[in-house]
N, C-alpha and C positions, 0 to 999 in steps of 0.2 A: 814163845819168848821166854817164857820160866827156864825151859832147858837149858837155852843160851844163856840165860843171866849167871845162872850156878855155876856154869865153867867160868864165868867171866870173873865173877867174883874168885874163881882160884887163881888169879894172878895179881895178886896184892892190890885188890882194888879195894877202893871206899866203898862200903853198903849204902851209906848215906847219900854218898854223892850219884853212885849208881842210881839211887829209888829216885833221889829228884830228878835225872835225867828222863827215868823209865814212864814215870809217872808222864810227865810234858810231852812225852812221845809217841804217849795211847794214840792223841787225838790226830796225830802229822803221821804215821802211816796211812799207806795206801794199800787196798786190796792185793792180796798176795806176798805184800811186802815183809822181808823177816831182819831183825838186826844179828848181824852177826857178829860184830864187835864192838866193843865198847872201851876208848883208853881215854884217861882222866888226866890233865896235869898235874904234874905234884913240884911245885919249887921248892928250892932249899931251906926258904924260910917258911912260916906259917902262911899256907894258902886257902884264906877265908871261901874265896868263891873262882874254886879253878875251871877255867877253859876245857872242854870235852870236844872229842871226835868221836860221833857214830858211823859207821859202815854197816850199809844192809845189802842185800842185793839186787836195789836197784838205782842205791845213789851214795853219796855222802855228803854227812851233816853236820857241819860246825855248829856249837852250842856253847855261846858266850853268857856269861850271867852280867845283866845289867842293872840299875837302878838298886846298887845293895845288895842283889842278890833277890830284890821282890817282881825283878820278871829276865825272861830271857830272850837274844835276840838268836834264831836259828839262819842259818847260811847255807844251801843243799847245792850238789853238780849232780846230776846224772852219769852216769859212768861211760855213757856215750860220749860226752863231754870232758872226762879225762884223758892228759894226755900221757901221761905216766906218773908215777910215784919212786920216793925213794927216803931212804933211812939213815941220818947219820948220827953216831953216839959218842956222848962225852963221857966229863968226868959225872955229871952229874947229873944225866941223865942223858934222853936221847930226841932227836928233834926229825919229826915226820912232816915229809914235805910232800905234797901234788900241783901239778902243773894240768891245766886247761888245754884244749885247743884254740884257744882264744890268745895263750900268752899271759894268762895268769897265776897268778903261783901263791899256793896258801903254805905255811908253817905253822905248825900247834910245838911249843918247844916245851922243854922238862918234862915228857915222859919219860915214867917208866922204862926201862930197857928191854924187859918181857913184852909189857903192852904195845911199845912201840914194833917190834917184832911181830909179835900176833894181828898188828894191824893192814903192816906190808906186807905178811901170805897172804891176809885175804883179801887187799887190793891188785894183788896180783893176780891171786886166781881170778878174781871179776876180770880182769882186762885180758889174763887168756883167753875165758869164755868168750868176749868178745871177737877176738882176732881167731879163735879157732872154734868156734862151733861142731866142734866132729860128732860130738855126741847126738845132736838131734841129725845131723846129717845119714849118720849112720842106719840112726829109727826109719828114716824114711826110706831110705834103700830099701831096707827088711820088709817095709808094709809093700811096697811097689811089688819087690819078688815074689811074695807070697797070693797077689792079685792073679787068679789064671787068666792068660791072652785064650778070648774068645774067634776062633779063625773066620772069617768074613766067607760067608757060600755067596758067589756068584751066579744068578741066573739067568741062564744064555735065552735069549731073545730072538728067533726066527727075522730076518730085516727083510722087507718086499723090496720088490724090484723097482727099481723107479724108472719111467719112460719117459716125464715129463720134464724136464731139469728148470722147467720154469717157476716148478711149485717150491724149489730149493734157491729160489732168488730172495732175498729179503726185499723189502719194499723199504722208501726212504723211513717212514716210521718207527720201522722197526730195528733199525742201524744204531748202535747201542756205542757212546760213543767211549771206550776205554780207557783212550788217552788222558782223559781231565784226571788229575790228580787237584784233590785242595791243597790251597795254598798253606804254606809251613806259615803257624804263628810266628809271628814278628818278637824276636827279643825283648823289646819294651813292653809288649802286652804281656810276654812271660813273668818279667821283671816285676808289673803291674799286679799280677795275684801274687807276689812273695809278700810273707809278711816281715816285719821289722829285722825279726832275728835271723831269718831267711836270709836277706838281703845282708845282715852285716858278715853273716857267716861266708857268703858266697865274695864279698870282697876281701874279706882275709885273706881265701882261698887266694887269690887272685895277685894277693900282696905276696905271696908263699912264692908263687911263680913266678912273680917279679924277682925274689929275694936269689930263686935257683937259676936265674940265669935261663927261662925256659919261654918268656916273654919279654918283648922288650920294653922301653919307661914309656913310648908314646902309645904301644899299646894298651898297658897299663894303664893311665892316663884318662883314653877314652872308653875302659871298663868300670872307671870307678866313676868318671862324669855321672855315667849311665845309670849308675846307682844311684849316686847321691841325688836323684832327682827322684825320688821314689822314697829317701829319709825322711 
């Protein structure tokens, strides 16, 4: 995290503001988790205690200063959970926006114009990674190729003669019956282990399809019943 911080502070950022953030942030990572940016509000006027956006790689974190400034309230999405990002600049400054797959929309406004920039590559790069995975895809190619295919020896087997074609009758016992298939769980019982955010996600979905014209309103209708009994 030192690494990253020293570049961060090359783009006109606060030390100060930076360390209060850094500091609060020891304890809210997660295993593996790196920040790889950091942009600080700056208003026109004097801003006591300004609004921050972290981005690491595996979420983003709003960091509002509450109560004076003597505690903070953090706000995180998972980057699975974004739906994209985007950048617009003014006169005086520039305002970074991300949108949810939920239909939520965050703004952090008066940044920096650098920060704000340095913020949308690297919300960008996370949502390539996302939507294109090549790199591990490719790893795994390479490990498969390098596996040697073992060729399978056949050993041929002498068959007797059979005389008796009674001993090749199965008896009712032993009639094995192939046809039963178990029964497909029933939607409600699927429905039944989703948990909350499970179930609201899958009714969005569902709202999405209504919206494209891909279902119609009474089908609609009796997929969201079907939920809501399960809220």
């Amino acid at each position: 995290m030192i690494d990253n911080l020293k570049k961060i502070l090359n783009e006109d950022q606060d030390p100060k503001a930076i360390e209060k953030i850094t500091a609060k942030l020891e304890n809210l990572l997660m295993s593996n988790e790196e920040v790889g940016y950091i942009a600080v509000q700056k208003k026109p006027a004097v801003t006591i205690f300004p609004d921050s956006i972290v981005v690491t790689n595996k979420r983003i974190i709003l960091c509002k200063p509450k109560n004076l400034g003597l505690s903070m309230e953090f706000i995180d999405y998972d980057w699975d959970d974004i739906a994209g990002s985007f950048v617009k600049e003014g006169i005086l400054g520039a305002d970074f926006t991300f949108t949810t797959n939920s239909d939520l929309t965050h703004t952090v406004d008066y940044l920096p114009k650098n920060q704000a920039r340095k913020l949308y590559t690297y919300a960008k790069e996370q949502l390539d990674l996302l939507k294109n995975p090549k790199v591990a895809t490719s790893i795994v190619e390479e490990v498969k190729a390098d596996i040697p295919v073992q060729e399978e020896v056949v050993e041929e087997i002498q068959a007797e003669e059979v005389t008796h074609f009674a001993e090749l009758m199965p008896t009712p016992n032993d009639v094995i019956r192939d046809t039963e298939v178990e029964a497909p769980i029933s939607e409600e019982k699927g429905l039944a282990q989703l948990t909350q955010d499970e179930l609201f996600a899958k009714l969005q979905n569902y709202k999405k399809l209504l919206d494209n014209g891909l279902i119609l309103q009474g089908e609609y209708d009796r997929l969201k019943s079907e939920i809501l009994k399960h809220i």
